[in-house]
C-alpha angles and dihedrals in degrees: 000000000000088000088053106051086042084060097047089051096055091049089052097085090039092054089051099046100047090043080075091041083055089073094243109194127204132216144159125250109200124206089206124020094173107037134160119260108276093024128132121243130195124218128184126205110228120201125176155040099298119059135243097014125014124117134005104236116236131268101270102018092098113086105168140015117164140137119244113207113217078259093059089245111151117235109190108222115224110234118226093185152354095286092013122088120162129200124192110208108231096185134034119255143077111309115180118206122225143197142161131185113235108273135243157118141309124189124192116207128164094256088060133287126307127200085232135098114249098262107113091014124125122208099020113187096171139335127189129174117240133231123174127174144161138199130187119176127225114207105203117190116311103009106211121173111049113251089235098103118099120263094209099255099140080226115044143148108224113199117225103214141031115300091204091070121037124139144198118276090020124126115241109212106206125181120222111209136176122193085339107307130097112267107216124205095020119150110246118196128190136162136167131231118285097021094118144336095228125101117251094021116143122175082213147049132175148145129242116242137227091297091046096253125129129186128229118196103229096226101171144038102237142074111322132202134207131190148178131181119189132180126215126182113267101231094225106057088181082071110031146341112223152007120230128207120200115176137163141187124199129192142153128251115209 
């Protein structure tokens, strides 16, 4: 028993630390994404492999969770707990909700993987800087403008219609940036609830083209994810190699 507990204890940093290498995404699941002025709306963090439920992230990981007005202007969400913020719409318009994880390294060596860049590392097999990252967006009332304007993330998914009113069996344009320009030849996943219970399973997979837009067949009536991971080199290769983008965008076909 004592050996057993000792050994538990020396695999507890391993298993946190690969639960990042193992390319973990996070996205919002909303209760409402069409409420009524002054009503509360529920948002979930997701965390995890398997959408829309999977793991509960751990304590410290959030960084941000906050609400962006079509102005830019910032509304703070109360949390109601741990995995559980709400945010009552004062205004009428399209409000996107936002949330990152507080970013880092991973190291990979050949004795396990380490949340530090590779500098005063031995045996370094790879390193890459995370950046992880969700949006959901809330239509209130009478819309206005289009969602389809940047929220400043260096990487996003911009969707290309109106998120009020899709329907089954419609085609979701999305666009893929990075630090404000179309990214071409990116991979694009989505996939809907329901579709399976295994982690890393998309109904769909698909590139973006020249300007940067991909489309996703909207199969099923549900929650939908969406989701995009790039790599760019890390300048100082004597810290680290990569960095690495992981964003996702959630939202919800009538």
């Amino acid at each position: 028993m004592i050996k057993n507990t000792f050994l538990l204890l020396l695999l507890l940093p391993f298993c946190f630390s690969a639960s990042l290498a193992q390319a973990h995404s996070l996205w919002l699941n909303i209760d409402d994404d069409q409420p009524e002025v002054g009503q509360k709306v529920r948002i979930e963090i997701g965390w995890g492999h398997k959408f829309p439920k999977d793991e509960v992230i751990k304590e410290g990981y959030l960084n941000e969770v906050y609400a962006l007005d079509s102005k830019g202007t910032r509304i703070p969400l109360k949390q109601v707990s741990p995995t559980e913020f709400e945010f009552v719409p004062a205004a009428q318009g399209c409000y996107a909700i936002l949330a990152n994880i507080h970013p880092g390294f991973l190291s990979k060596t050949t004795e396990g993987y380490k949340l530090q860049p590779k500098r005063g590392l031995e045996n370094v097999v790879s390193c890459f800087r995370y950046d992880i990252r969700a949006k959901a967006l809330i239509n209130v009332g009478d819309r206005g403008k289009m969602p389809d304007q940047p929220v400043g993330d260096l990487l996003e998914i911009i969707p290309l219609k109106d998120g009020g009113h899709l329907k089954q069996g419609e085609i979701l344009p999305v666009k893929i940036i990075y630090d404000g320009k179309a990214l071409a030849s990116v991979d694009v996943r989505a996939t809907y609830a329901g579709f399976s219970d295994q982690p890393d399973s998309f109904a769909i997979t698909t590139k973006t083209d020249k300007d940067g837009t991909a489309c996703i067949k909207l199969l099923e009536k549900g929650n939908w994810l969406v989701n995009v991971m790039y790599e760019v080199p890390y300048p100082d290769k004597e810290e680290c190699d990569n960095y690495r983008y992981n964003y996702s965008f959630t939202f919800v076909v009538q």
